[in-house]
C-alpha positions in Angstrom: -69.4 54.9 -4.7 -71.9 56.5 -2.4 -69.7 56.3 0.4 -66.9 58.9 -1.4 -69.0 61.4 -1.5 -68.9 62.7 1.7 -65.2 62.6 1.8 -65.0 64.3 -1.9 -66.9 67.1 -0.2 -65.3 67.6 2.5 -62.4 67.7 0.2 -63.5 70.0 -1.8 -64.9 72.4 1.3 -61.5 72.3 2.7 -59.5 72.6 0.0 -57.5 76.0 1.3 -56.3 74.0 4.5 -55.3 71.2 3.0 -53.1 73.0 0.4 -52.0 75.7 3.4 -50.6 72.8 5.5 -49.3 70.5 3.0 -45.7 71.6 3.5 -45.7 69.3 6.3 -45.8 66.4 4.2 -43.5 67.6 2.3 -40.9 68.2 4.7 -41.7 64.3 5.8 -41.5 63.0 2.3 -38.0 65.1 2.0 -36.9 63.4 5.3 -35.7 60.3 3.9 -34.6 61.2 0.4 -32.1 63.6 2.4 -31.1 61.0 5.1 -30.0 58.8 2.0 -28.3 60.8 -0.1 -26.4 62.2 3.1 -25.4 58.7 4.3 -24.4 57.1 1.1 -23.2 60.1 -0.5 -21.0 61.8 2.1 -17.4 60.7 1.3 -18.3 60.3 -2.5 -19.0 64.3 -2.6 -15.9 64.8 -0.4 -13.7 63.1 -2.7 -15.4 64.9 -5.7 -14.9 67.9 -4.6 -11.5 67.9 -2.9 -9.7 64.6 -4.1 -6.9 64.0 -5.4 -6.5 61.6 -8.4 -4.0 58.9 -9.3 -3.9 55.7 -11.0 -4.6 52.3 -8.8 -4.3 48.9 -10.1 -6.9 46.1 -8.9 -5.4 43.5 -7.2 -8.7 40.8 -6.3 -12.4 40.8 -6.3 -14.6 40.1 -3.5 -17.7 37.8 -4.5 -20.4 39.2 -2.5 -23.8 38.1 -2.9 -27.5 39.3 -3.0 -30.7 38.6 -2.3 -33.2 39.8 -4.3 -36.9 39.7 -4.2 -39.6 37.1 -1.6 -38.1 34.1 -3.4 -34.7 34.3 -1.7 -32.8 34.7 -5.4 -29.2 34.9 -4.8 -27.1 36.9 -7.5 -23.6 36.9 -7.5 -21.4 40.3 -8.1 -17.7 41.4 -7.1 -16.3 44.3 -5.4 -12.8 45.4 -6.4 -9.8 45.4 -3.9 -7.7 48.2 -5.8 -4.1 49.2 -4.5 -2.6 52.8 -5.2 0.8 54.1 -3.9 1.2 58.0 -2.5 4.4 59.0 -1.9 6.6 56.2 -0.4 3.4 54.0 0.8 0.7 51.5 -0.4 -3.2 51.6 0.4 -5.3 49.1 -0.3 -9.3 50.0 -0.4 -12.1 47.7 -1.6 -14.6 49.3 -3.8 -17.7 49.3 -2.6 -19.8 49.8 -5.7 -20.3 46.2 -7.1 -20.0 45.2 -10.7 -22.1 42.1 -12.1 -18.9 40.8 -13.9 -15.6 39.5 -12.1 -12.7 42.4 -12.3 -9.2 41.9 -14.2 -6.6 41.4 -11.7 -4.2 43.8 -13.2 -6.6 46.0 -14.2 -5.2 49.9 -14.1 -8.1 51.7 -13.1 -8.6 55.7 -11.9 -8.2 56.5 -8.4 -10.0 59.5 -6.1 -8.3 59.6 -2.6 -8.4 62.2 -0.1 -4.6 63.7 0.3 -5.5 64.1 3.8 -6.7 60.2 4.4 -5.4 58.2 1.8 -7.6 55.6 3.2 -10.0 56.8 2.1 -10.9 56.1 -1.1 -13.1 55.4 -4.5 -12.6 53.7 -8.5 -13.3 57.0 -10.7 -16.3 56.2 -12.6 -17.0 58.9 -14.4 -20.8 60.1 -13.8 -21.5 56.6 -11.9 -19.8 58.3 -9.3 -23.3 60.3 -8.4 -25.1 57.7 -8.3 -27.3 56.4 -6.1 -26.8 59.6 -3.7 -26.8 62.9 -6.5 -30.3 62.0 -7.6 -32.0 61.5 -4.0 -30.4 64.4 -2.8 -31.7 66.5 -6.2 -35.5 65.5 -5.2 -34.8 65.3 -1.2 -33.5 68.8 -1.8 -36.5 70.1 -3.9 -38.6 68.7 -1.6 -37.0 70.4 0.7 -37.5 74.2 -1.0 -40.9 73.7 -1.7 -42.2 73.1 1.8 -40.2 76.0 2.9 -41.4 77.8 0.5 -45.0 76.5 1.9 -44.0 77.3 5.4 -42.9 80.7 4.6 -46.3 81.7 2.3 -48.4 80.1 5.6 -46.0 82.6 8.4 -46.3 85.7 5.9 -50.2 85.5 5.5 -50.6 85.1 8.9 -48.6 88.4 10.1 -50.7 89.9 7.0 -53.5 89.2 8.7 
């Protein structure tokens, strides 16, 4: 316990500077909660905001399985290949957001597609479609404003000064 109080001193001495220049470690813990939500989120939020929907029908499931935790577990879940017609053709996409239970071939299911590049393509899931992106981005994004709001309050009391 002796040995913390030096450190709590110093702490407490430099408080100001350690508050002033915190916004860098802020913009570093905004880093990867950005880079996340940007790379798993990108053609989700496209299709939200400028897809087209229709109605698909899932034709097979894909077994794809995980590993979770140091022991190696494996779990099993299933991916949805989901077929949709625009216009006078057929595209076939697999879903990428896997479900713990084995899909109804048959199944009718809503489609987003972008009119543009019917290839490209997602099951409507009502909110689940914002997740695992909408969230990261919300707190990669505060982040974000807070340590520009830091870096600005540091650049404006300096030309005070």
């Amino acid at each position: 316990m002796a040995s913390t109080i030096p450190q709590i001193a110093w702490l407490n001495e430099n408080r100001e500077k350690i508050v002033r220049y915190a916004f860098i470690l802020q913009f570093v813990a905004a880093l990867p909660f950005l880079l996340f939500a940007y790379s798993t989120g990108k053609v989700h939020a496209r299709l939200l905001l400028k897809g087209a929907t229709t109605t698909g029908t899932i034709v097979a499931s894909v077994p794809v399985q995980f590993s979770s935790g140091s022991q190696g577990a494996r779990r099993r879940s299933y991916e949805a290949v989901v077929v949709f017609v625009m216009g006078d053709e057929q595209f076939r996409f697999q879903e990428w957001k896997a479900t713990s239970y084995q899909p109804n071939v048959g199944t009718h299911v809503p489609v987003l597609f972008d009119p543009a590049d019917p290839d490209t393509a997602m099951v409507d899931r009502g909110y689940w479609n914002f997740l695992p992106w909408a969230p990261c981005a919300a707190i990669g994004l505060l982040l974000f404003l807070v340590a520009l709001k830091g870096l600005l309050t540091l650049f404006l009391s300096s030309s005070r000064q």
